[in-house]
C-alpha positions as CSV (number, residue, x, y, z in Angstrom):
1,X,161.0,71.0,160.3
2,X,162.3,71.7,164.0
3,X,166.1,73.1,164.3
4,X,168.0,71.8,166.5
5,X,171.8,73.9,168.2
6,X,174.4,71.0,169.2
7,X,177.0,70.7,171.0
8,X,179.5,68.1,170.3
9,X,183.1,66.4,170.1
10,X,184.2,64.6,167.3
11,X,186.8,61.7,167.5
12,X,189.9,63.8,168.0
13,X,187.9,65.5,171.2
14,X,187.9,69.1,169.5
15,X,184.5,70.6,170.2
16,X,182.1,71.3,167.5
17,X,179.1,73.6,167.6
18,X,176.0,73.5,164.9
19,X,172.8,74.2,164.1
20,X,171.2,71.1,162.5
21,X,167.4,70.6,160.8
22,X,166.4,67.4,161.2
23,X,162.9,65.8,160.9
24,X,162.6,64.4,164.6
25,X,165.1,63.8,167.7
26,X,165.8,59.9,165.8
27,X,167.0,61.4,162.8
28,X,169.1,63.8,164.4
29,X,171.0,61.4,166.4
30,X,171.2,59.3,163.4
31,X,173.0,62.3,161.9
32,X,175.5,62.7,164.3
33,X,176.3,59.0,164.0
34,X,176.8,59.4,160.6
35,X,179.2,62.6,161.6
36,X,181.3,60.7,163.9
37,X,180.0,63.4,166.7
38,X,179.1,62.6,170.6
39,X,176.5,65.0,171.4
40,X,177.1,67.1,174.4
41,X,174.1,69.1,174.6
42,X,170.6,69.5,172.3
43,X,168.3,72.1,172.4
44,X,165.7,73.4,170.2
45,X,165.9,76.2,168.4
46,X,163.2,78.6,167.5
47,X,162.5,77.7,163.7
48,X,162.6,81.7,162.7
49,X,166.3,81.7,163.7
50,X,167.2,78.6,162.5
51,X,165.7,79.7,159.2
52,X,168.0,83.0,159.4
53,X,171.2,81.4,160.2
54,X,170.4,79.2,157.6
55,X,169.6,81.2,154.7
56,X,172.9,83.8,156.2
57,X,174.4,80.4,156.6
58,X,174.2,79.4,152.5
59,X,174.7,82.5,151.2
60,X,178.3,82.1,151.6
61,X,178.0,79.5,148.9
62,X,179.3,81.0,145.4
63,X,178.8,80.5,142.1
64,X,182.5,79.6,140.9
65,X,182.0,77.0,144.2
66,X,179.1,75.3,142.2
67,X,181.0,75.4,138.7
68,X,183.5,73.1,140.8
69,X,181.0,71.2,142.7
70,X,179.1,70.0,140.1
71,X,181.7,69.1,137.9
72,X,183.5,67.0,140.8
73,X,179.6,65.4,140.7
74,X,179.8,64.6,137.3
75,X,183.7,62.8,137.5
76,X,182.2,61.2,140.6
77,X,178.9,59.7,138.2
78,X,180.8,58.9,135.8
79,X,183.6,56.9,138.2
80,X,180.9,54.4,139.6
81,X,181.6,55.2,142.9
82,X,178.7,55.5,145.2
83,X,176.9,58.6,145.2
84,X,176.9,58.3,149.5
85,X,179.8,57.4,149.7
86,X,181.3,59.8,147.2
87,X,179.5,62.9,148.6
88,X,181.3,62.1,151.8
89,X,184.7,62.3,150.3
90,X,183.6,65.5,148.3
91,X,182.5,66.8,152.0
92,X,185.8,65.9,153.3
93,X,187.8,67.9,150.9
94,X,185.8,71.0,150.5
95,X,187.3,74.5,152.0
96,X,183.7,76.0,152.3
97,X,181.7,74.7,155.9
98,X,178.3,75.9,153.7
99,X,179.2,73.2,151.0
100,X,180.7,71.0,153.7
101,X,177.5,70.8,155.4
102,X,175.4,70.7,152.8
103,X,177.1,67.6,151.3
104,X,177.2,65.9,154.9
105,X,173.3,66.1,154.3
106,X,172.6,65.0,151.3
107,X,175.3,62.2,151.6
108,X,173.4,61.0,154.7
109,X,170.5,60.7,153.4
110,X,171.0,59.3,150.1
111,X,172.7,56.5,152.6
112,X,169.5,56.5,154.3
113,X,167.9,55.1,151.3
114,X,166.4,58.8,149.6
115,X,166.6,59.2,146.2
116,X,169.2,62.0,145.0
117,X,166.6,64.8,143.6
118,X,164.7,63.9,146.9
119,X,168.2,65.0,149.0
120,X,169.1,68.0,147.2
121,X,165.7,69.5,147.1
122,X,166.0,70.9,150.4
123,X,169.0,73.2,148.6
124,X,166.6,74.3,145.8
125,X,167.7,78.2,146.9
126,X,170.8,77.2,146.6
127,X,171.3,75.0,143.8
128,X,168.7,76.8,141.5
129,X,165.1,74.8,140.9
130,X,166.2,74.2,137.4
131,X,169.6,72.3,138.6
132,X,167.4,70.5,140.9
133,X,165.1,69.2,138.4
134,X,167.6,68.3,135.7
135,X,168.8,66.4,138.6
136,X,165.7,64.7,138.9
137,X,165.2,63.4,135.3
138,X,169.1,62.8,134.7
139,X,168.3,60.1,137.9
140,X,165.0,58.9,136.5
141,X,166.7,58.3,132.7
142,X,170.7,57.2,134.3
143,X,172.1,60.1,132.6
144,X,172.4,61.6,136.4
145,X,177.0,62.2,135.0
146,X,175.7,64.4,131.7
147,X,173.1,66.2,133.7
148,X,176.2,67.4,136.3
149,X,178.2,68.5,133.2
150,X,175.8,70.6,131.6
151,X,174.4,72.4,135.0
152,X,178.4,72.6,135.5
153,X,179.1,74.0,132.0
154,X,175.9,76.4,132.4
155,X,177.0,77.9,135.5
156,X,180.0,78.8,134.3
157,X,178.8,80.5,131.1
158,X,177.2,82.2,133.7
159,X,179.9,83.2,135.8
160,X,181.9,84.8,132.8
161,X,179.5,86.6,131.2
162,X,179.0,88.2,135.3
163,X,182.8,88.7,135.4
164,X,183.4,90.4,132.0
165,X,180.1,93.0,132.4
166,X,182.0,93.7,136.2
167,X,185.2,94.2,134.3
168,X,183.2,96.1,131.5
169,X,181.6,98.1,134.0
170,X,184.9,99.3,136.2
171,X,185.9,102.4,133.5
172,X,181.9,104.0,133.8
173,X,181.9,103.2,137.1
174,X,185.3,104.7,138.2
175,X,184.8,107.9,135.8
176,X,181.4,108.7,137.3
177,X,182.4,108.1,140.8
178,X,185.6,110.4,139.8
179,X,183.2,113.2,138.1
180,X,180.6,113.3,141.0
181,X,183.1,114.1,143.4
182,X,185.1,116.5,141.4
183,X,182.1,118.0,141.1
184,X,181.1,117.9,144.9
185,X,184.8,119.2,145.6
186,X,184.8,122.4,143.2
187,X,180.8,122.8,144.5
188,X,181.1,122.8,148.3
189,X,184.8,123.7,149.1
190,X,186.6,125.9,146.4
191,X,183.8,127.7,144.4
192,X,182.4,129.4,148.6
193,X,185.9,130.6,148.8
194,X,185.9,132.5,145.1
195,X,182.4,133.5,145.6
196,X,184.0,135.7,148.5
197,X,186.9,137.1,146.4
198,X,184.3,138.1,143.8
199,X,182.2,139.5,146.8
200,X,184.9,141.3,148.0
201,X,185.7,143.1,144.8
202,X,182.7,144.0,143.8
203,X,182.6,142.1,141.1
204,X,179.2,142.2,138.6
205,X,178.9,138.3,138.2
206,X,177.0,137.1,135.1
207,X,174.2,134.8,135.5
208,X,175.9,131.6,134.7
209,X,178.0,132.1,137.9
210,X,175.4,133.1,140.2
211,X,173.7,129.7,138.9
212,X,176.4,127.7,139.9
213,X,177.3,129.6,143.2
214,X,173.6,129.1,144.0
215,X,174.2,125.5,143.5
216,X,177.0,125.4,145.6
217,X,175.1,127.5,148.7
218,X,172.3,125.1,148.2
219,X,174.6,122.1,148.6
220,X,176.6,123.3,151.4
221,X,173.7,123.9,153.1
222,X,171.5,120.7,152.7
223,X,174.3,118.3,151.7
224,X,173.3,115.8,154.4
225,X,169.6,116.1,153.6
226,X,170.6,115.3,150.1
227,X,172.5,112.4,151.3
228,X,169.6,111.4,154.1
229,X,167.2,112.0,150.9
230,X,168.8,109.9,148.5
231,X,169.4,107.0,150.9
232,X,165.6,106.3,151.4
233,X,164.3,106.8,148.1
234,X,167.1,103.8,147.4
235,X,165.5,102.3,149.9
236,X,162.0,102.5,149.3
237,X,163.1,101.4,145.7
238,X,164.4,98.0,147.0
239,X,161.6,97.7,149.3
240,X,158.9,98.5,146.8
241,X,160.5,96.2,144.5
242,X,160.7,93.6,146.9
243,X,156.9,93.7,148.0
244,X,155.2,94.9,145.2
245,X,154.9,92.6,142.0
246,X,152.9,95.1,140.1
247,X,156.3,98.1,140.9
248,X,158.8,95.5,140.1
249,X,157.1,94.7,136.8
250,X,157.0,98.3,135.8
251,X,160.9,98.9,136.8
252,X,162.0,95.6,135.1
253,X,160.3,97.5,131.9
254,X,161.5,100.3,132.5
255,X,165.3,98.7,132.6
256,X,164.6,96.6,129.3
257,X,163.5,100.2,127.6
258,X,167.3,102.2,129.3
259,X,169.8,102.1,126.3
260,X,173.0,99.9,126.8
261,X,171.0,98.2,129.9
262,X,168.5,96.8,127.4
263,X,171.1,95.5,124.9
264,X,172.6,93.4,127.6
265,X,169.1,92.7,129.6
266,X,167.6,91.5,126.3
267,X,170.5,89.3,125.4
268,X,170.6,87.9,128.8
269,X,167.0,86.9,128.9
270,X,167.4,85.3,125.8
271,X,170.3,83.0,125.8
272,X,168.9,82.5,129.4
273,X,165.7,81.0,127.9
274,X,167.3,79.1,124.8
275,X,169.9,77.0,126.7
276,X,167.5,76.6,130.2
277,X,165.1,75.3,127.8
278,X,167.2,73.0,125.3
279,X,168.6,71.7,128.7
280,X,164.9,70.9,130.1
281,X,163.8,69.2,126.8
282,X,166.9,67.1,126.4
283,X,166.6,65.9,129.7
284,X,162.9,64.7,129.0
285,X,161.3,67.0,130.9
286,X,157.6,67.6,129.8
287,X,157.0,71.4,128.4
288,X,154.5,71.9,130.7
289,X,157.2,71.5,133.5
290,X,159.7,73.3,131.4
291,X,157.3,76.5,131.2
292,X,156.8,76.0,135.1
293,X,160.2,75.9,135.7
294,X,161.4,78.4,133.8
295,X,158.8,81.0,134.8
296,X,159.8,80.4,138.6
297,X,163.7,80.9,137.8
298,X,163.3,84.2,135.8
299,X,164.0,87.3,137.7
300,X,163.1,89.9,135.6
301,X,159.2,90.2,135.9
302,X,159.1,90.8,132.3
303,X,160.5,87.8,131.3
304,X,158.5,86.0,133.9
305,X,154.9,86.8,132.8
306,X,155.8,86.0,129.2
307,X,156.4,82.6,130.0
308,X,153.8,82.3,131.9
309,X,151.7,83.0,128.9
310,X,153.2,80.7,126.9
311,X,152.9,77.5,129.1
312,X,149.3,78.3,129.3
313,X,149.0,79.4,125.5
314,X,151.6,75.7,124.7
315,X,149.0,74.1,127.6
316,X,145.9,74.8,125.6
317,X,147.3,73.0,122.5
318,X,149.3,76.2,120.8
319,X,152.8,75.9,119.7
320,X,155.8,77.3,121.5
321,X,156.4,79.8,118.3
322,X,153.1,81.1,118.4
323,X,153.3,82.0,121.7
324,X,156.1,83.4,122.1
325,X,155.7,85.4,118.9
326,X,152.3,86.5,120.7
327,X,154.2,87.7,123.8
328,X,155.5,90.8,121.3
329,X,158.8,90.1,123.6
330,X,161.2,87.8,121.6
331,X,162.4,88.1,118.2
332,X,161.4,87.4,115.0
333,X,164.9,85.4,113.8
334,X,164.2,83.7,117.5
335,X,160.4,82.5,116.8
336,X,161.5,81.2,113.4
337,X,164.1,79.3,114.5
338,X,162.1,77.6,117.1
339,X,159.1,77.5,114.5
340,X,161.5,75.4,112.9
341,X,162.9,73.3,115.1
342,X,158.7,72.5,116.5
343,X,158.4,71.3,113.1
344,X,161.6,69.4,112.4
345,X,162.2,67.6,115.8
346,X,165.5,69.4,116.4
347,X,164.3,71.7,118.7
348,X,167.2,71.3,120.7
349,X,169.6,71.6,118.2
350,X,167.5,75.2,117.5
351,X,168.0,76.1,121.3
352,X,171.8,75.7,121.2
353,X,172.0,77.7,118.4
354,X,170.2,80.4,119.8
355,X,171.5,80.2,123.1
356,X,174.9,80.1,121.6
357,X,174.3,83.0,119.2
358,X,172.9,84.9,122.2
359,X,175.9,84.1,124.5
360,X,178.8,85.1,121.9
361,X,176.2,88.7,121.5
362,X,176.9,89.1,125.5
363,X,180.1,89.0,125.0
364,X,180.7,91.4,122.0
365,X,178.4,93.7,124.0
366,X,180.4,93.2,127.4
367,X,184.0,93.2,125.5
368,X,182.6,96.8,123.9
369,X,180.4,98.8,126.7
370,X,182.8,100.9,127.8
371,X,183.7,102.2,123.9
372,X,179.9,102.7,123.6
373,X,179.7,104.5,127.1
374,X,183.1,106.8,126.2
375,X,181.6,109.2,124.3
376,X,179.0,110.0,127.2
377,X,181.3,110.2,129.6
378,X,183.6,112.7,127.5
379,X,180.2,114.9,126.8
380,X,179.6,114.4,130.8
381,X,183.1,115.4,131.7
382,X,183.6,118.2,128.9
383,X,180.0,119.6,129.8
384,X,181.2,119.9,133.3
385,X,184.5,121.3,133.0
386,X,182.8,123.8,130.6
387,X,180.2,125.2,133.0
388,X,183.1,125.5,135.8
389,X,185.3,127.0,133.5
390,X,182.7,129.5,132.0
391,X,181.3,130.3,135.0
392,X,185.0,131.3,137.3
393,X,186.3,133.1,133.8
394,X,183.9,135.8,132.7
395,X,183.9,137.4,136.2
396,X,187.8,137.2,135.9
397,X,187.4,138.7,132.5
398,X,185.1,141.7,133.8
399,X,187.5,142.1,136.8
400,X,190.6,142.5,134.6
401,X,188.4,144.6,132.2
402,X,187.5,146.6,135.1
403,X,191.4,147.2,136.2
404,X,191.9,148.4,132.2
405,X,189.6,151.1,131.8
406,X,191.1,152.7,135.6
407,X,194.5,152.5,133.9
């Protein structure tokens, strides 16, 4: 779709610069109609660039923004006012230009005679695929109002489970960052200076000191090969990851097997599955598109290849239990209750429980990370301060030793 840079004054004669993707020279003039913009000057603009400053463009767009937007969406259903013209007025009022512009978009052409689902497909990376299929089948049964609410409420149950593991996370985080650099301090810039007193006294050091004055040499002397080291094997992480399925499979493993990351990984995933799927079924949406959606919206490559197998194991006539009980990945209490549900009708009911149950786990888990992390950050901190301690004593101990036999 070509990308077009505008220039252009609106009706109070300020200037206004954009970038606009439109699907031919017609539409965009239509679209600047529908802006209240005169256009000044149009060019084309090379589609990877337009692509870039689009996707840099979005990214401003957070989640707390979409908590509100969607809810706003679901007040605006439920009001009766139409969705064109509402959109507009939700435009209007919005602080963020990302949100501003994407509502301008979809307002227009919802007003053009396009179908909601249809609009906001082109903000799939945005919205989420899963928000924009809901969206879909809440238009196609006239629940479009509930279907805002609960990508709304979801969102949000999102957002603070995020905020309490980043407030969970600030003690570990700040006593490791505190330790490494205590321990970069006492390495590189006061045990040198010692390590010439003892030098100069002729001091017998024991090994344990020679160890950690070795360290120290070897630190002051490749400390920015250390840092130049580190930096690309972070690097090369991210970019293997990035580029190769079969590395990020084996790291996503590899996270789900790390203590205290698994608890909250696991947990994650779970409620994750439970409530995207109770909200999939309960919209109608078949379980072969369920599986299909699910499996594109999963990050963790784990995750993502058992669903796979179960909308292909579900596809060839098996239950939903069986296969995720054949996965090996999910619980037993969690197949049963499903197992259940497949065989009562209240599969949904079964989702919210387990979603629910999984959710309120997060949160004793986030609310209690940093007690579980406290006693290895003592051991850390004690084992540290014990091999500095050690290791600057016993030649001070030989050296007053030394002073008492002369005397």
């Amino acid at each position: 779709m070509p990308y077009y840079s505008v220039k252009a004054v609106d009706d109070y004669g300020r200037e206004v610069r954009k970038t606009i993707e439109a699907d031919n020279d017609l539409q965009l003039i239509s679209f600047l109609d529908f802006l209240r913009l005169t256009p000044v000057r149009i060019s084309r603009r090379p589609e990877f660039l337009g692509k870039l400053q689009k996707l840099l463009h979005f990214r401003r767009i957070k989640r707390k923004e979409l908590i509100d937007l969607f809810e706003n969406l679901h007040l605006l259903a439920r009001s009766g006012i139409p969705l064109g013209t509402g959109l507009w007025d939700l435009a209007e009022d919005t602080d963020n230009p990302a949100i501003r512009d994407m509502l301008q978009d979809v307002a227009f052409r919802v007003q053009s005679g396009l179908s909601v689902s249809t609009a906001v497909a082109r903000y799939e990376n945005v919205l989420g695929a899963i928000a924009v299929n809901l969206i879909k089948i809440g238009e196609e049964t006239g629940n479009l109002d509930k279907v805002f609410k609960d990508i709304s409420d979801h969102y949000r149950r999102i957002e603070d489970f995020m905020s309490k593991v980043k407030q969970a996370l600030i003690y570990p985080a700040f006593a490791l960052t505190a330790i490494t650099s205590a321990l970069v301090f006492w390495l590189v810039f006061v045990l040198p200076r010692l390590a010439e007193l003892f030098k100069g006294l002729n001091v017998q050091l024991p090994g344990i000191t020679l160890f950690v004055l070795g360290m120290s040499e070897f630190l002051q002397r490749n400390i920015m090969g250390i840092i130049v080291v580190i930096s690309a094997v972070l690097v090369l992480f991210l970019t293997a990851r990035s580029r190769s399925e079969r590395f990020r499979y084996l790291t996503d493993k590899a996270f789900l097997k790390t203590p205290i990351i698994s608890m909250i990984l696991y947990s994650f995933n779970y409620a994750f599955f439970s409530e995207y799927m109770r909200l999939m079924i309960t919209a109608g949406v078949s379980l072969y598109d369920t599986f299909q959606t699910l499996e594109d919206s999963f990050r963790n490559r784990v995750f993502k290849r058992a669903v796979r197998y179960i909308k292909e194991f579900v596809s060839g006539g098996g239950s939903i239990s069986e296969g995720m009980r054949r996965t090996g990945l999910f619980p037993s209490l969690m197949v049963r209750m499903v197992a259940v549900g497949e065989e009562t009708g209240g599969l949904d009911q079964q989702l919210d429980y387990l979603a629910q149950y999984y959710y309120n786990r997060l949160d004793y888990i986030t609310q209690n990370i940093a007690k579980i992390l406290e006693p290895v950050i003592i051991i850390t901190v004690g084992g540290f301060m014990a091999l500095i301690m050690v290791s600057l004593l016993l030649p001070i101990y030989d050296l007053i030793s030394q002073v008492g036999q002369r005397f």
